[in-house]
Structure formats: structure tokens, C-alpha cells
N, C-alpha and C positions, 0 to 999 in steps of 0.2 A: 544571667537570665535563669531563673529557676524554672521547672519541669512545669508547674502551676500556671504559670504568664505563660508561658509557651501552646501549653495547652490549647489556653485561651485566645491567643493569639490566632492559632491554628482554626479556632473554631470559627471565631469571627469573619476572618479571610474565605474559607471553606462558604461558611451564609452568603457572604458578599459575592463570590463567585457564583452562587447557584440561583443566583436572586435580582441578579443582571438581567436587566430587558432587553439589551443590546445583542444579546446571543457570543460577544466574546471573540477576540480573534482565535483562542486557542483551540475552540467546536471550528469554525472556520478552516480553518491551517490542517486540524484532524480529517476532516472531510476531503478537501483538496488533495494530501495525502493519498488518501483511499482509492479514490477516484486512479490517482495516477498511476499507485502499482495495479490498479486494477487493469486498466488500460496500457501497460507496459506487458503483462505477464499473458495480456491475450494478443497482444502482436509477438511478443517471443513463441508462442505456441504456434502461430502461422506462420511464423519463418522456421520453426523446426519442424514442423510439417511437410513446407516444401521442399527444405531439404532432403528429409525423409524419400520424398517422392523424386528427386532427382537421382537421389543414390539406387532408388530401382528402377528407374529407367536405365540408366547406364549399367548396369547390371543384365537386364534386358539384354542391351546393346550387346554387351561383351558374347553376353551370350549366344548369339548367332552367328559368331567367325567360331565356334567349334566345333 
């Protein structure tokens, strides 16, 4: 396969993908994605949060038998 065909190859496919009315499972699958680290990485922050808040409550705690 020479660099020429390839090219073109590349070019064609490139149209054909942008040029879909269907919208693509690969936009799709990208989106879903997204969504999910997004919604992963804001329940990670509310569970280190609480924990956060647990380690100074018992902190707290500790602190009133001295």
C-alpha cells in the first residue's frame, strides 16, 4: 500500500465518518464515558469528604480525655 492510497483512503473514511447522520456509536460510547467519570469522581469527593469529617470528629473526641 503506498503513502498515496493511504492517504486517500484515510481521507475518504475521515468524510464518511463526519458525514453520518446517524451520529455514530463512537460520539455515543465518548459521551457515556464522560458522563461516568464525571459522576464517579463527584461521588469519590463525597466519600473523601466524609471521611475528612470523621477523622475530625474523632480527633475531637480524642480530645476531651486530656
Amino acid at each position: 500500500m503506498s503513502f498515496k492510497s493511504f492517504i486517500k483512503k484515510f481521507r475518504s473514511k475521515t468524510k464518511e465518518f463526519f458525514r453520518d447522520e446517524y451520529g455514530g456509536n463512537l460520539v455515543e460510547y465518548a459521551l457515556l464515558i464522560g458522563f461516568a467519570l464525571f459522576v464517579f469522581f463527584i461521588i469519590i469527593s463525597v466519600v473523601t469528604s466524609m471521611l475528612d469529617w470523621t477523622v475530625g470528629l474523632s480527633d475531637d473526641f480524642l480530645e476531651l480525655f486530656k
